[in-house]
Every structure is written in structure tokens, then in C-alpha cells.
KEKE-3310 file (N, C-alpha, C; in steps of 0.2 Angstrom, whole numbers, plus 5000, padded with zeros to 4 digits):
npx = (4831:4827:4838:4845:4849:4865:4874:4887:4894:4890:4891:4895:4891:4887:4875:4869:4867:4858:4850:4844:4842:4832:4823:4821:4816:4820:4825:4836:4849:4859:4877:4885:4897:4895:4880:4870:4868:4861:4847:4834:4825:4833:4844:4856:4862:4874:4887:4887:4873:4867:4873:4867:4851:4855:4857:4868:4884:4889:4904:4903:4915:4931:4945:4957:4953:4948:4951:4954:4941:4936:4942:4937:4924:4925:4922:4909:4902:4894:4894:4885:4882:4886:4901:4903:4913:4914:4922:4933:4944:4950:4962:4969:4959:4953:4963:4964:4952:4951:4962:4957:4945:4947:4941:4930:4921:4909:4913:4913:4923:4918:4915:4904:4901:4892:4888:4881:4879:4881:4868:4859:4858:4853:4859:4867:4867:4879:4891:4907:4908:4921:4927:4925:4934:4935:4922:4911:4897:4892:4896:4888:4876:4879:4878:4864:4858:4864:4859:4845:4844:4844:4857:4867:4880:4897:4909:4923:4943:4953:4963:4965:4952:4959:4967:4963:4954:4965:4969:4959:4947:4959:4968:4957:4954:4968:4970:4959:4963:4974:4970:4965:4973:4982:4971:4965:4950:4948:4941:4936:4932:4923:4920:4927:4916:4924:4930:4921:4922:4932:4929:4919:4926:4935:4926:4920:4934:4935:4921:4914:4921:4934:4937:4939:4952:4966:4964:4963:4975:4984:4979:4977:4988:4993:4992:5001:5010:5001:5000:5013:5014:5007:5012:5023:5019:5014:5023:5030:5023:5022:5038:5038:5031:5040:5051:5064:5083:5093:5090:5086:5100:5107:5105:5107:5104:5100:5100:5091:5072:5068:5078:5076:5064:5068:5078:5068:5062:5071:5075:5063:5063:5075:5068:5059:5068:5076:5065:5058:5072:5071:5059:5063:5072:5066:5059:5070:5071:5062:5061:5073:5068:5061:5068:5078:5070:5065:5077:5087:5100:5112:5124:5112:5120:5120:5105:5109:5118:5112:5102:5108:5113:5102:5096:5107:5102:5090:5095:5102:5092:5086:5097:5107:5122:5129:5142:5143:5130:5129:5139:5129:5119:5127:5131:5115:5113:5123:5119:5106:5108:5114:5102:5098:5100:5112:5122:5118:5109:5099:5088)
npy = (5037:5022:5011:4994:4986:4974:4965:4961:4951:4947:4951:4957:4972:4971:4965:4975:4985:4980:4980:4992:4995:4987:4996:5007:5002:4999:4989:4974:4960:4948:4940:4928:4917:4909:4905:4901:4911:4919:4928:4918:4923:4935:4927:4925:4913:4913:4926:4929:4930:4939:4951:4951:4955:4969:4985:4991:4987:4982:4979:4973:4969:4963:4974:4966:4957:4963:4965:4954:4947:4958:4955:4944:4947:4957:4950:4950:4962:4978:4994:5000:4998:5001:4999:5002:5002:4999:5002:5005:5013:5023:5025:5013:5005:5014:5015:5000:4998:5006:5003:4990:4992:5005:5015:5009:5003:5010:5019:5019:5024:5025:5028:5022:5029:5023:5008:4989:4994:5009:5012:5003:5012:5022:5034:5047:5047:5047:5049:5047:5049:5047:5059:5058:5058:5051:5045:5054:5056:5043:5044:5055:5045:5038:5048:5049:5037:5035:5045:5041:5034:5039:5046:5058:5065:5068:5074:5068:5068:5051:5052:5063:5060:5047:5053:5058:5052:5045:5052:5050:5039:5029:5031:5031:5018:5011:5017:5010:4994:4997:4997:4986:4976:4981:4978:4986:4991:4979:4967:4976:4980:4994:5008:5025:5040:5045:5036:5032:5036:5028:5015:5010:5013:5004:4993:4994:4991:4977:4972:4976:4981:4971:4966:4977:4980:4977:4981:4995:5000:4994:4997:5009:5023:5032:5030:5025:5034:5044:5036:5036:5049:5051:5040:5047:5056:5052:5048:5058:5063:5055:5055:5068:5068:5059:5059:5069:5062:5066:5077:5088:5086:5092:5105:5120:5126:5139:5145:5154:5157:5160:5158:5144:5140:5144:5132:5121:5124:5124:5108:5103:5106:5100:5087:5088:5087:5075:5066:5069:5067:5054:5049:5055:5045:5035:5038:5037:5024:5020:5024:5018:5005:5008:5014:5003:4991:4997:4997:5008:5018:5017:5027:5043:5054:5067:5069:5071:5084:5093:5094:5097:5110:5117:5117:5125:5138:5139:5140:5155:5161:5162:5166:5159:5148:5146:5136:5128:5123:5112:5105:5100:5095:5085:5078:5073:5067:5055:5049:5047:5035:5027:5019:5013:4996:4998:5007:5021:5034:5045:5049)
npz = (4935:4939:4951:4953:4965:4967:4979:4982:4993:5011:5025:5039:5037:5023:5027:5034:5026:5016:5024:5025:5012:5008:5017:5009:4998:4988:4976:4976:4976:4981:4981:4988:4994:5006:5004:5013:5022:5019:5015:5008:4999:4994:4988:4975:4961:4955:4949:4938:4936:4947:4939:4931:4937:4940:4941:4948:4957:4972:4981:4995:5004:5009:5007:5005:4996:4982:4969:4964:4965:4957:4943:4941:4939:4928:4913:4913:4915:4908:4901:4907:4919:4936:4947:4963:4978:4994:5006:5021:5019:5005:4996:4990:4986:4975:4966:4962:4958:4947:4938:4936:4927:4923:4908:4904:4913:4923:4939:4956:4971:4988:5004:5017:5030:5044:5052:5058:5071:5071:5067:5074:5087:5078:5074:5064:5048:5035:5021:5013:4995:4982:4970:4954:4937:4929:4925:4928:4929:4934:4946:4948:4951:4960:4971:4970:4974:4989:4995:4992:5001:5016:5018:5022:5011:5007:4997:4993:4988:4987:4995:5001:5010:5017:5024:5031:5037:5045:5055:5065:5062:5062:5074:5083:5084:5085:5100:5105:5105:5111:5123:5127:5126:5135:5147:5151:5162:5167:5177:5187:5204:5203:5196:5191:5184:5177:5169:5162:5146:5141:5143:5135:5126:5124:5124:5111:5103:5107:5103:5092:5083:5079:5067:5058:5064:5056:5044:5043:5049:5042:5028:5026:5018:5027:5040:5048:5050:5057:5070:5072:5078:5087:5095:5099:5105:5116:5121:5126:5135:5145:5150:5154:5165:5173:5187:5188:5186:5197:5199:5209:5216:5205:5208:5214:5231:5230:5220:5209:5210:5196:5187:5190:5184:5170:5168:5170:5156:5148:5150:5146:5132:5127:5130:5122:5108:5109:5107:5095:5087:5088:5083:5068:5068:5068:5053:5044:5045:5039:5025:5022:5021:5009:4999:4998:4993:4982:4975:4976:4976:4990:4998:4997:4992:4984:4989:5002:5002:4997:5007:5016:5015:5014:5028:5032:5028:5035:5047:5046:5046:5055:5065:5069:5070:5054:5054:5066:5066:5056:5061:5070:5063:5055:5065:5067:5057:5057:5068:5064:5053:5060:5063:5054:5044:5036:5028:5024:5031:5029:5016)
capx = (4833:4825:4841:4843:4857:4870:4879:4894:4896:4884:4893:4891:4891:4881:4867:4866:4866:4852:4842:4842:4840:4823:4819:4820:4810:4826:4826:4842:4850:4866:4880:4890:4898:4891:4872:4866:4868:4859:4839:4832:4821:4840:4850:4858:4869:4881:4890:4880:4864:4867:4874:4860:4848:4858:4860:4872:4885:4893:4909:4905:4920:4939:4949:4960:4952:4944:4957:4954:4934:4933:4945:4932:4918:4925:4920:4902:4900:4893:4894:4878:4885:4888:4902:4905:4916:4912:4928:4934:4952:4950:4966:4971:4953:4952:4968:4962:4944:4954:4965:4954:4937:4947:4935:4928:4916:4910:4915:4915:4925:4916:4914:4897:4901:4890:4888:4875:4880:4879:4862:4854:4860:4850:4865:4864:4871:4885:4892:4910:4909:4928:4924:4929:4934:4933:4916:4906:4888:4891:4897:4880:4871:4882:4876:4859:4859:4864:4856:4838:4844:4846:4863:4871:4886:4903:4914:4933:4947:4954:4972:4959:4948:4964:4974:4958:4954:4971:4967:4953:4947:4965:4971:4953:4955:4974:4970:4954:4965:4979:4967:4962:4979:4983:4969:4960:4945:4944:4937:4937:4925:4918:4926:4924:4915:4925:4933:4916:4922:4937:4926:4916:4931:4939:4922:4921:4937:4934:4914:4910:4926:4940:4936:4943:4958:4970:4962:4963:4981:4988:4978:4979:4994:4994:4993:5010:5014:4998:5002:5021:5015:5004:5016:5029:5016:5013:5031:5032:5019:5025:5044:5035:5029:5044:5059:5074:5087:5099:5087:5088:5108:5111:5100:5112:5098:5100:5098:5084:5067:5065:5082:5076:5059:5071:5079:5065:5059:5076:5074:5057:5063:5078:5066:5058:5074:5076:5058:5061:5080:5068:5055:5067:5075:5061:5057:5075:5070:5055:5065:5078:5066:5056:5075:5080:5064:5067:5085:5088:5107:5114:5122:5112:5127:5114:5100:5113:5121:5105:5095:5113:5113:5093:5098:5110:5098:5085:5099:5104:5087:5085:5100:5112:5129:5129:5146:5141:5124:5133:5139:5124:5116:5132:5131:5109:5113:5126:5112:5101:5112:5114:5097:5098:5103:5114:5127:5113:5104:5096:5084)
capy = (5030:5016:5010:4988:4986:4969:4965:4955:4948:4947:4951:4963:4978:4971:4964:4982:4988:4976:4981:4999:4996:4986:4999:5010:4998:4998:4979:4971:4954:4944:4934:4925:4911:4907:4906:4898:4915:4923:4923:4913:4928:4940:4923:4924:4907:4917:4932:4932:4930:4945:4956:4952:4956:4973:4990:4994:4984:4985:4977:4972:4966:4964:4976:4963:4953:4966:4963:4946:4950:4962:4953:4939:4951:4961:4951:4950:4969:4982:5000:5002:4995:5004:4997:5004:5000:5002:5000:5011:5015:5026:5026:5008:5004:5016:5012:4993:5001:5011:4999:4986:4995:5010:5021:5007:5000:5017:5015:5026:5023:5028:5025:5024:5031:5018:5001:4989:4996:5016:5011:5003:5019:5029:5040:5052:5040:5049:5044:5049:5047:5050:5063:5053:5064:5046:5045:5061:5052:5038:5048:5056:5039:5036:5051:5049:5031:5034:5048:5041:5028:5043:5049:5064:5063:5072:5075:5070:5064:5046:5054:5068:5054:5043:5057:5062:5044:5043:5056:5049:5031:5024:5032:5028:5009:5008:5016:5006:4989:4998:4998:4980:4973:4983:4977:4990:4989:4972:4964:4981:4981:4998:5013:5031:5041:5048:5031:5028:5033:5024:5008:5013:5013:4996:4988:4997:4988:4971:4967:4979:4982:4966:4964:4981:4983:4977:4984:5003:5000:4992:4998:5016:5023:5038:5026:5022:5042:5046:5031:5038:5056:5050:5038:5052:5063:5049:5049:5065:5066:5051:5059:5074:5065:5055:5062:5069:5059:5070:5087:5089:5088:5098:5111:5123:5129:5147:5145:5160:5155:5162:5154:5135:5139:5141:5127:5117:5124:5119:5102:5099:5107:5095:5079:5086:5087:5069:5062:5073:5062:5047:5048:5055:5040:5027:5039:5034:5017:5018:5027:5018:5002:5010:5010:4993:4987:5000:4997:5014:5018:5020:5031:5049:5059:5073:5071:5074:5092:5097:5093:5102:5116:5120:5118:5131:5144:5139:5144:5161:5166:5162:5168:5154:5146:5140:5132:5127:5119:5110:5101:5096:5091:5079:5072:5070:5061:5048:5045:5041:5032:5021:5017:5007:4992:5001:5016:5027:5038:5049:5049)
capz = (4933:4943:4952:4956:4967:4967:4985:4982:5002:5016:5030:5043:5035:5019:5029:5036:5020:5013:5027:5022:5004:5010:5020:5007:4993:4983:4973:4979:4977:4985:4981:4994:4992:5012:5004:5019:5029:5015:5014:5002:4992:4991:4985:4967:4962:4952:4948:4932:4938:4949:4936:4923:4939:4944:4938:4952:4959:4979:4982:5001:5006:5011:5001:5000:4990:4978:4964:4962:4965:4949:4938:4940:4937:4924:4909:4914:4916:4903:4903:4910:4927:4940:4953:4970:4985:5002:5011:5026:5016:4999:4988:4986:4981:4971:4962:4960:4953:4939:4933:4933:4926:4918:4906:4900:4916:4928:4945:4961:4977:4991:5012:5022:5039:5049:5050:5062:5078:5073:5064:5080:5090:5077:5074:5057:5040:5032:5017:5009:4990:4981:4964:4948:4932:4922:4926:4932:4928:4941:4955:4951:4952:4968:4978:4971:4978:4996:4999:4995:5009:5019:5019:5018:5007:5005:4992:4997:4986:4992:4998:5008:5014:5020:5028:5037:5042:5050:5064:5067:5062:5064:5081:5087:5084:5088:5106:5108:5105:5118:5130:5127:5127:5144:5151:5154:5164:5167:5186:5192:5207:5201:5190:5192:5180:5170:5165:5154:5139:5140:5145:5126:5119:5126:5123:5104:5100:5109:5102:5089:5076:5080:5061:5057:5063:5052:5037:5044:5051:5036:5022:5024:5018:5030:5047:5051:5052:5063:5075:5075:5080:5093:5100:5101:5111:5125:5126:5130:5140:5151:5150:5158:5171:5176:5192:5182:5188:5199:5197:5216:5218:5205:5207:5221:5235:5230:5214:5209:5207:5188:5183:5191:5176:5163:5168:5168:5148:5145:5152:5142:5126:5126:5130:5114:5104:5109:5106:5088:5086:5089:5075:5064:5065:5064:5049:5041:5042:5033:5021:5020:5017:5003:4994:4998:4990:4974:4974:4975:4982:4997:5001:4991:4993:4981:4992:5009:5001:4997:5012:5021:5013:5015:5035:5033:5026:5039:5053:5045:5044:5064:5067:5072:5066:5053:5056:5072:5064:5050:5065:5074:5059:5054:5072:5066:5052:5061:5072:5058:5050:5064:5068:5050:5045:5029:5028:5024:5036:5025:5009)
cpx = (4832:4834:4840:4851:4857:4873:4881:4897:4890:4886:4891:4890:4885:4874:4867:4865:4860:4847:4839:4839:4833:4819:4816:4814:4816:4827:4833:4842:4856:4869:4885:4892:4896:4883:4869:4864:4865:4851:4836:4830:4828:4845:4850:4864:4874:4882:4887:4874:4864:4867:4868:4855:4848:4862:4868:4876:4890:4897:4907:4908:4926:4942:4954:4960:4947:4947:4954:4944:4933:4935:4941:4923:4917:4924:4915:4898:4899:4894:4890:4876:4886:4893:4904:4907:4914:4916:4931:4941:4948:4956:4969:4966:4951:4958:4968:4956:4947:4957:4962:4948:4940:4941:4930:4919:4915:4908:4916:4919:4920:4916:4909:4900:4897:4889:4883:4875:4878:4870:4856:4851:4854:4855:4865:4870:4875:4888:4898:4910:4916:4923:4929:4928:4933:4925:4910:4897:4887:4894:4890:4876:4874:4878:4869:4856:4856:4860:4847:4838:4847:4851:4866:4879:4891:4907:4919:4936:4950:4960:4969:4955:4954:4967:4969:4956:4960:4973:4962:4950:4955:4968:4965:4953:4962:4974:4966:4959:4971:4976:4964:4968:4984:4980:4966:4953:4942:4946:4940:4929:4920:4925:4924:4920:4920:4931:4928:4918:4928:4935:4922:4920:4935:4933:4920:4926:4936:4928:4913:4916:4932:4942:4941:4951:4965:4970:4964:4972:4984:4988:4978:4986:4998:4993:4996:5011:5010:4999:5008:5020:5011:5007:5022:5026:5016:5020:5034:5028:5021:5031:5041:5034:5036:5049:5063:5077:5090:5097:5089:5097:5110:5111:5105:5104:5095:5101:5090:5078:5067:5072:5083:5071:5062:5072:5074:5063:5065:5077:5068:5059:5066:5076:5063:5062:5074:5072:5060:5065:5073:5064:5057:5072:5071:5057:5062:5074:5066:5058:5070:5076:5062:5064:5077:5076:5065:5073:5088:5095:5107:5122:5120:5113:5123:5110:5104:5114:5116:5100:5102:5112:5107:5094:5100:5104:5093:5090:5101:5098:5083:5091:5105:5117:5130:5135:5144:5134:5126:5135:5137:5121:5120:5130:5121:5111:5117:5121:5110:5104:5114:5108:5095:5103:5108:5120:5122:5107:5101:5093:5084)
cpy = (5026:5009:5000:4987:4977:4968:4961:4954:4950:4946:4957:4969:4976:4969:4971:4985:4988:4978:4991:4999:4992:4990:5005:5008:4998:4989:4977:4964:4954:4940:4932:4920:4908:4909:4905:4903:4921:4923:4923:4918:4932:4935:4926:4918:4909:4923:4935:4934:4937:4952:4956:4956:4964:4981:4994:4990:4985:4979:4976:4967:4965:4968:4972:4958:4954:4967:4958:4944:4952:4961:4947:4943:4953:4958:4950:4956:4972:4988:5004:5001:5000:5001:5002:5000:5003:5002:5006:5015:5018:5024:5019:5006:5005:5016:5006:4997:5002:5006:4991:4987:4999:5015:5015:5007:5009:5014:5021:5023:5025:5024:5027:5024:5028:5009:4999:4992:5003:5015:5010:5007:5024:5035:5040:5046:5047:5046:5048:5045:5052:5052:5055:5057:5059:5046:5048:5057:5048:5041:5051:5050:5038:5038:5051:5042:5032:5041:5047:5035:5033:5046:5055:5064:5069:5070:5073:5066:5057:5049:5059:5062:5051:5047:5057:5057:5043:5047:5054:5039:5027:5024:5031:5020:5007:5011:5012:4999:4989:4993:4990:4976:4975:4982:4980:4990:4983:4971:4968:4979:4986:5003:5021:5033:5041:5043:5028:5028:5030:5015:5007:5014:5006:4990:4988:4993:4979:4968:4971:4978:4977:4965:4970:4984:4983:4982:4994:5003:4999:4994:5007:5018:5032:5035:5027:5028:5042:5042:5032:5046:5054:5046:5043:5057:5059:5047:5055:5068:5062:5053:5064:5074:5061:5060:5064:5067:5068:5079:5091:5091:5092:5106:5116:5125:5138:5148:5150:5155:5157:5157:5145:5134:5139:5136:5120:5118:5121:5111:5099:5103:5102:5087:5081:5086:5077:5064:5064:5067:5054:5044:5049:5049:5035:5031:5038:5029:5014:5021:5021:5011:5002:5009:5004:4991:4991:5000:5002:5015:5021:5022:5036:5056:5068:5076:5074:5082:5094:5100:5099:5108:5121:5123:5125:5140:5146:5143:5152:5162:5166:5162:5165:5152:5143:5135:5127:5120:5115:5102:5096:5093:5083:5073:5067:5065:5053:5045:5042:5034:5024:5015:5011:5003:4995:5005:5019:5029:5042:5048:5052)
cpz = (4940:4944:4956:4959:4966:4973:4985:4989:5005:5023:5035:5040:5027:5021:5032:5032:5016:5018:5024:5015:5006:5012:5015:5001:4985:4981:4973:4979:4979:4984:4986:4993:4999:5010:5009:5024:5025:5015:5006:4995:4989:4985:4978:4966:4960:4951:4941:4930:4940:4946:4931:4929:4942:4940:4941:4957:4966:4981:4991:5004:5008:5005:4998:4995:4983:4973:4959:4960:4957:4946:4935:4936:4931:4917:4908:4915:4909:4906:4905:4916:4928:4945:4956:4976:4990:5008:5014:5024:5009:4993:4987:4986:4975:4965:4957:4955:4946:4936:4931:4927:4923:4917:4906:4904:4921:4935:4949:4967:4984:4999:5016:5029:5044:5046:5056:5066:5078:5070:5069:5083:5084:5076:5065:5053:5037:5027:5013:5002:4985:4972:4958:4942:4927:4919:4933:4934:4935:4950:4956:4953:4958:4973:4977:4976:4987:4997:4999:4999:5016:5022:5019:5015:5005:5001:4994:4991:4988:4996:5007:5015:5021:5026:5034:5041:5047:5056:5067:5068:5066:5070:5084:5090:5086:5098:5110:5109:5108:5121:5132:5131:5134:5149:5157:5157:5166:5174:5188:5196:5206:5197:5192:5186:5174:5167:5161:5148:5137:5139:5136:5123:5120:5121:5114:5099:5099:5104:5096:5082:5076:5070:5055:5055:5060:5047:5038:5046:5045:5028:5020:5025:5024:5041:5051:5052:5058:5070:5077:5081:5087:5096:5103:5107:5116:5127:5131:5135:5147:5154:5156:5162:5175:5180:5187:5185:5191:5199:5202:5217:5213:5204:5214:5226:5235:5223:5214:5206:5199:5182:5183:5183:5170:5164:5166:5160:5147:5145:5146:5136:5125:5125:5123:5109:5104:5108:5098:5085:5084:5083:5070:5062:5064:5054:5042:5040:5037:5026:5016:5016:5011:4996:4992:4992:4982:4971:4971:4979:4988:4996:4996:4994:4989:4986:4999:5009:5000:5003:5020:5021:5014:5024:5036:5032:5030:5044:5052:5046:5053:5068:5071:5066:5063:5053:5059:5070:5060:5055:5069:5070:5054:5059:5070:5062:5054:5064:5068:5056:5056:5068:5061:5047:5037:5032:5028:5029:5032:5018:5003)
residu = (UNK:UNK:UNK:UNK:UNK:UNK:UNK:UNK:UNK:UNK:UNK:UNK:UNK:UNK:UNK:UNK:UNK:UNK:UNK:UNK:UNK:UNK:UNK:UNK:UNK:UNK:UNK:UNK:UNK:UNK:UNK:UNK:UNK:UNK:UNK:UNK:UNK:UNK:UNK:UNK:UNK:UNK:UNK:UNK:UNK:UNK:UNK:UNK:UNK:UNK:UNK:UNK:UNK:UNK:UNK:UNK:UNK:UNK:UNK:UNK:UNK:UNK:UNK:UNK:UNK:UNK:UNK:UNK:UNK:UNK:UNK:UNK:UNK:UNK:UNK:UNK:UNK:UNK:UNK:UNK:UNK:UNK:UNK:UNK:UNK:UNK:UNK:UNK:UNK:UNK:UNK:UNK:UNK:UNK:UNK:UNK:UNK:UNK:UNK:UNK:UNK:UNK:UNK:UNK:UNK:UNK:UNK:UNK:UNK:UNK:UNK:UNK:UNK:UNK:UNK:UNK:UNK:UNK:UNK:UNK:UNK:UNK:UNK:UNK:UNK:UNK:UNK:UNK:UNK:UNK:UNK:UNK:UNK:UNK:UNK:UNK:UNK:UNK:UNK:UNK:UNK:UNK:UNK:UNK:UNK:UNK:UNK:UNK:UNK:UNK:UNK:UNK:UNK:UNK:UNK:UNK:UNK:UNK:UNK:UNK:UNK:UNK:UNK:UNK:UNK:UNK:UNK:UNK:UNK:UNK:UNK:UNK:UNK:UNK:UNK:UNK:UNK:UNK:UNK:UNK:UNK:UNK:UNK:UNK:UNK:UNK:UNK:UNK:UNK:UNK:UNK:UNK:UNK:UNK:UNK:UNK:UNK:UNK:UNK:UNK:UNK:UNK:UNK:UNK:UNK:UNK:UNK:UNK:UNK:UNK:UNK:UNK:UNK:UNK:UNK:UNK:UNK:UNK:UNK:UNK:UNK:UNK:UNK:UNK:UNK:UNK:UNK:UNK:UNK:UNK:UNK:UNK:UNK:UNK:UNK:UNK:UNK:UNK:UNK:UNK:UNK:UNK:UNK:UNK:UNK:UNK:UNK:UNK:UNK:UNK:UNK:UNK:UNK:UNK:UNK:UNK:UNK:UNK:UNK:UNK:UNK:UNK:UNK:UNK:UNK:UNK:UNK:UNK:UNK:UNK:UNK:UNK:UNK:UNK:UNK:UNK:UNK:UNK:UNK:UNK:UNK:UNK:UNK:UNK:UNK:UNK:UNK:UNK:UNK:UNK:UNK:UNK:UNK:UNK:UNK:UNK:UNK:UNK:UNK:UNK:UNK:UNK:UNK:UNK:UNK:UNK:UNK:UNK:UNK:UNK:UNK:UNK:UNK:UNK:UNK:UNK:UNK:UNK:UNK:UNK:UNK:UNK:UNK:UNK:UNK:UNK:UNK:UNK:UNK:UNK:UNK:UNK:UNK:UNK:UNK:UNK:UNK:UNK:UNK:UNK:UNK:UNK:UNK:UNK:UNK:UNK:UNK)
# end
């Protein structure tokens, strides 16, 4: 099947997109509502025009506006459509696809792994397409698609996609936009090497993705954890680095070398007990606001005996008290419990 693509936007990512599908001799048109930034031979005046012109239709565009996008499209589409997303997030795309499209219209999710900058560079095209049980057929039309725009294409669910992206995509772009906002790199008289790829990644944020990073921060639902674990490591690695207050005076001088090195593991276990406490509590919060919003109760007196009890079993089987534990985990729970605005510290 002789495939004609649709490109619903013409922004940075679709104009790269249109230039591949030219390159390839794929017949492609364009709806924008900025015509002007369109060229003449791709324009289409409407949503209709395109879809009557278009076996295969690509969403490029803000995921947040992909809703209101399809609800507009959807009663111009037949079964003999193809959409596709191109957005760097998977499972709330994919969510909006289904509910709006259903069985009726066949619809794939999917994320090309480049855009103009890796394309310049010459760097290998990659392209995640999310499997669909609704419609098997158009996932084949998918991977046929990108790969005769020379891609090679992988399988992943959107949850796999997302989790994966937020080691990766998302701690990328929140370190690049650190380094902006601290100021990295800027009117140095010269730099050593091996500050280049930091220099590649400040300037990566600043010139190449500014457009991105909301969307990767806020759209993916696995973000906000990676962003916590990675803030929790530079604590601990800063921690690690800093004088212990008073280490010196209370260290005797004749204290044995072998029992100063416990003291030090002890020193650095403890600072990770304390970084632990910390994220535990920002994870109460989040917690405690996904309640709020479901008006789900406080306090869940259930969830608490259950989650004690589990504790208990964990200690017996590593061989500590559980009296003794029953108590430290009382004292955890307080903590939590204090870091929100509620009675409830616990889930």
C-alpha cells in the first residue's frame, strides 16, 4: 500500500519530518494554521482537504493540545485513516488516541528519536512505536512507514517507553537546564577539556531543546521520581564532601585506625538514613496530594497496620527487634506525617 502522509503542524520537528518524507518520494501535505511558514506546493486550507488528500495522518504537535486536535478531526476521519503521534511522552498520548479514536479510527502512538539537529549530525534515525492490540494492522503500517524513511523501530509499551525516557530524556534536559541556570560556562577565558561535554550539554539545553522541557518534566508520569532519585544522589554526594561538624574533637587521638573506618561507614550510612527520611517524606506528599484531590481519608488507620506489620516481618528476617523497630518506624511515620499539611503521613 502506497502510503500519503497528513502533517498536522509545521514546526521544528515537522519540517524535519517533511524533509525526509521528500527525501524519501513519500506525497505529503501540511496544515498549519501559521500557512505562511508553510511552502506553497505542501499547503492544504483545511483539515478536510488534508484528510481527503492523506492516507496517514501525524499529529506534530504539543501533546497538550492533541485532545482538542482529534476531537476536531474526528468527524472527518474514516477507517481507512491511519493517525499517528510523534510526541516524546507515550502514555498520556496514548490514552487521548484511545479515547478519542477507540476501535473505530486505527491509531498508533509512537516517538522518533531525532529531530533537525541529530539529522544534520547524520546520527542513526530510531524510532519507538507503542504495540496496539486495538489495531495490529496500523502498527504494521507504522513500522512500514518509518522504516522506509530509514529508521529502525522498536517495540516498547508507552509505561516502558515513559519509565525509560525518565532515565534518560528527562534527567538529561533537567541537568542541561541546571547548568544553564547556574551559569555554567559562561565568560570563562578558556575551560579545561573535560568540561566539553558539559559545555554540549549547557548549550543542548539553551539552543537546541528550550521548547522541550516542560513537556518531558511534566508530561511524563515517571519524571518527578527520577528527578527525586537523582536529587537525593547529589545530596549525598555533596553531604560526602562536606567537614563533619566536631569529627576532629570527638575523635580521641588514640582511637585505632580500623575503628576511626567504621566510624566513618557509620557516618556515611547515617547521612543515607537521613537523605532516605527526606525523600520518603517528599514522597508523603505526593501522596498525601493524590488523596486530597480523590478525597480519599486521612488518616488510613488500614493502610498504617498493614504497612507495620510488613516492617515487622522484614526485621525478624534480618534479625532485629522487632519491638525496638515498631518504634523507629513510629518515630518515621511522625516525621512524615509532619512534612504534610494533614494528620496523615502515610498512604
Amino acid at each position: 500500500m502506497t502510503e500519503t502522509v497528513g502533517l498536522l503542524g509545521y514546526g521544528r520537528f515537522g519540517r524535519a519530518l517533511s524533509g525526509l518524507l521528500s527525501d524519501a518520494g513519500v506525497p505529503h501535505s501540511v496544515f498549519d494554521p501559521r500557512q505562511d511558514e508553510v511552502p506553497p506546493k505542501l499547503q492544504v486550507r483545511s483539515l478536510a482537504e488534508l484528510a481527503a488528500r492523506s492516507t496517514v495522518l501525524v499529529l506534530a504537535m504539543p501533546v497538550s493540545v492533541m485532545r482538542e486536535a482529534l476531537t476536531t478531526l474526528r468527524p472527518i476521519l474514516s477507517p481507512s485513516h491511519l493517525v499517528i503521534d510523534v510526541g516524546s511522552v507515550k502514555v498520556r498520548p496514548v490514552q487521548v488516541l484511545a479515547s478519542v479514536l477507540g476501535r473505530d479510527i486505527p491509531w498508533v502512538g509512537t516517538h522518533p528519536l531525532f529531530g533537525p539537529a541529530s539529522l544534520a549530525r547524520g546520527d542513526a534515525r530510531r524510532t519507538v512505536v507503542c504495540p496496539n492490540t486495538l489495531h495490529p494492522e496500523a502498527v504494521r503500517r507504522t513500522r512500514a512507514l518509518f522504516e522506509l524513511l530509514g529508521c529502525e523501530v522498536t517495540e516498547m509499551s508507552p509505561e516502558a517507553h515513559d519509565e525509560l525516557m525518565s532515565r534518560t530524556h528527562v534527567l538529561t534536559f533537567f541537568l542541561a537546564h541546571g547548568l544553564v541556570k547556574a551559569g555554567a560556562g559562561r565568560d570563562l577565558p578558556f575551560a579545561p577539556p573535560s568540561f566539553q561535554p558539559m559545555a554540549r550539554l549547557e548549550e543542548y539545553a539553551r539552543l537546541e531543546v528550550p521548547h522541550l522541557f516542560a513537556v518531558v518534566q511534566t508530561e511524563n508520569p515517571y519524571a518527578r521520581e527520577a528527578r527525586v532519585r537523582l536529587m537525593d544522589a547529589l545530596t549525598q554526594l555533596h553531604q560526602g564532601l562536606e567537614p563533619q561538624a566536631g569529627a576532629a574533637s570527638s575523635t580521641p587521638e588514640s582511637a585505632p585506625p580500623a575503628l576511626l573506618g567504621v566510624r566513618e561507614r557509620i557516618d556515611g550510612v547515617d547521612r543515607e538514613l537521613v537523605s532516605l527520611l527526606a525523600r520518603r517524606a517528599r514522597l508523603v506528599q505526593e501522596a498525601a496530594r493524590v488523596k486530597s484531590a480523590h478525597g480519599l481519608p486521612f488518616p488510613d488507620a488500614e493502610r498504617e497496620s498493614s504497612m507495620m506489620e510488613t516492617r515487622r516481618q522484614w526485621a525478624e528476617r534480618d534479625g532485629l527487634d522487632t519491638a525496638a523497630l515498631d518504634d523507629v518506624f513510629r518515630a518515621v511515620l511522625r516525621l512524615s506525617r509532619d512534612s504534610v499539611a494533614g494528620p496523615d503521613g502515610e498512604t
